[in-house]
C-alpha positions in Angstrom: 12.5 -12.2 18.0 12.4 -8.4 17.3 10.8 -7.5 13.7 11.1 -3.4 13.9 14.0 -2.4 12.2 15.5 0.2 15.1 18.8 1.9 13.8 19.0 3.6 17.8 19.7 0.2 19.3 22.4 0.0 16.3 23.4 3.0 17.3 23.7 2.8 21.3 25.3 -0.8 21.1 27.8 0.7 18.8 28.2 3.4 21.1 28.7 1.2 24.2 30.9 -0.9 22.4 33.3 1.3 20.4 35.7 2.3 22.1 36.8 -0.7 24.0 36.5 -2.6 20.6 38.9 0.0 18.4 41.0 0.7 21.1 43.5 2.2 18.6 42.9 5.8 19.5 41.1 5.9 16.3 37.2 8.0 16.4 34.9 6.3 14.5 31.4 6.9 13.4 28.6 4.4 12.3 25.9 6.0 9.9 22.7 4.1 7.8 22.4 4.3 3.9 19.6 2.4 2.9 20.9 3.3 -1.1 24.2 1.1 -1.8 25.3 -2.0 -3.4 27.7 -4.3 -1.7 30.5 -3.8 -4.8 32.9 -1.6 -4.6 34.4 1.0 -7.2 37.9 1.2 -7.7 37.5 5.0 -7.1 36.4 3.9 -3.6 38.6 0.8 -3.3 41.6 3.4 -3.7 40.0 5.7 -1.5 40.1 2.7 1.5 36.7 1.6 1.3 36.5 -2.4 2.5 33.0 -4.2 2.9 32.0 -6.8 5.6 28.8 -8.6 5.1 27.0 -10.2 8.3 24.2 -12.6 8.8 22.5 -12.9 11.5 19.0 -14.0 13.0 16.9 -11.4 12.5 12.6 -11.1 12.2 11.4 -9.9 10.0 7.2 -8.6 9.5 5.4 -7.7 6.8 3.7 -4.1 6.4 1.0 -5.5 3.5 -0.1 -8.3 5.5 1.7 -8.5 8.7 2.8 -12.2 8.4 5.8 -12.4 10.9 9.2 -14.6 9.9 12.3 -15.4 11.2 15.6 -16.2 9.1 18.9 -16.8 10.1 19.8 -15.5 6.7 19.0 -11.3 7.7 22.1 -9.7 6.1 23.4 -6.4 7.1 26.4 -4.5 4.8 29.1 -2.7 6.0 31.1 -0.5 4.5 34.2 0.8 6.0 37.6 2.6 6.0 40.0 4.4 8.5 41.6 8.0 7.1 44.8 7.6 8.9 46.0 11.2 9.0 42.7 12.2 10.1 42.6 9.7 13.1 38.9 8.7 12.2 37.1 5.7 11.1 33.4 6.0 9.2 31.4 2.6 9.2 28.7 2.9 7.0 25.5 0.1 7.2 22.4 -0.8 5.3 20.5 -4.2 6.5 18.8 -6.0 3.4 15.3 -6.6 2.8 13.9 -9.5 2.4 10.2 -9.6 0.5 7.6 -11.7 2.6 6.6 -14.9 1.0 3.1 -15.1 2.0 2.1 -12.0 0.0 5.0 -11.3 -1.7 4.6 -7.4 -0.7 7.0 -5.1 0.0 10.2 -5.5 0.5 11.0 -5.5 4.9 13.6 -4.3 7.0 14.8 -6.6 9.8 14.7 -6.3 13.7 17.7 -7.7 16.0 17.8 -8.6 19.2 20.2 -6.8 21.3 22.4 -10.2 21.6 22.3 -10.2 17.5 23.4 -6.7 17.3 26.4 -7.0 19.6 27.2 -10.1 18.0 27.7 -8.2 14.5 29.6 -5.5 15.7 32.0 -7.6 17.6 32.7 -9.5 14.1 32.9 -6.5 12.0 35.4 -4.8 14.9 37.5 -8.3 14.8 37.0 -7.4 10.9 38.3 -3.9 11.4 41.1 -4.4 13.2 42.6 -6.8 11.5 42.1 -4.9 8.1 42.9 -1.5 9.6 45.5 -2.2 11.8 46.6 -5.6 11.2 46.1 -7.4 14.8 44.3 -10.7 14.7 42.2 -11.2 17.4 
């Protein structure tokens, strides 16, 4: 089980995975805000903001005393919308910390394995297209 929180394999899988995915003709771009709650303002609700929460398995270890977990409750937020007229998507995503239990330190980031990863972005494009451009898959 991974427990280093690596946004580039986000990044890559999404990459790989994109654009057979959102096949839509559609661009879209995943960033990382580590800053953001998972409610919504109406400002941003009008504006075509959705949110998709995932949990996966994820590892997690700790940097005060190094104690190593796994949960199958690592939750990572997604926010997301598609501008239409501009032909683009943005996916924005922050995973959530979890505090280690042991020493009840700081708050850690979780690692994924590659199958985890893939696994969440296929659910939040199954998400997306259905949202965005109303096919079921």
């Amino acid at each position: 089980m991974a427990t280093d929180w690596t946004p580039a394999l986000w990044s890559d899988t999404f990459a790989e995975l994109e654009e057979d995915e959102l096949e839509h003709g559609d661009s879209w771009t995943l960033n990382f805000r580590f800053s953001w709650t998972e409610t919504l303002t109406v400002a941003e609700r009008k504006k075509g903001w959705k949110i998709y929460c995932h949990r996966a398995q994820g590892g997690f270890r700790c940097s005060k005393c190094f104690q190593c977990w796994a949960s199958d409750e690592a939750e990572v937020l997604f926010r997301y919308r598609l501008q239409s007229l501009a032909c683009r998507g943005t996916i924005i995503m922050k995973p959530n910390c979890q505090t280690c239990s042991h020493c009840r330190g700081d708050s850690n980031w979780p690692g994924f394995s590659l199958e985890e990863v893939q696994k969440a972005l296929h659910h939040l494009f199954n998400v997306i297209k259905n949202n965005c451009y109303g096919s079921v898959q």
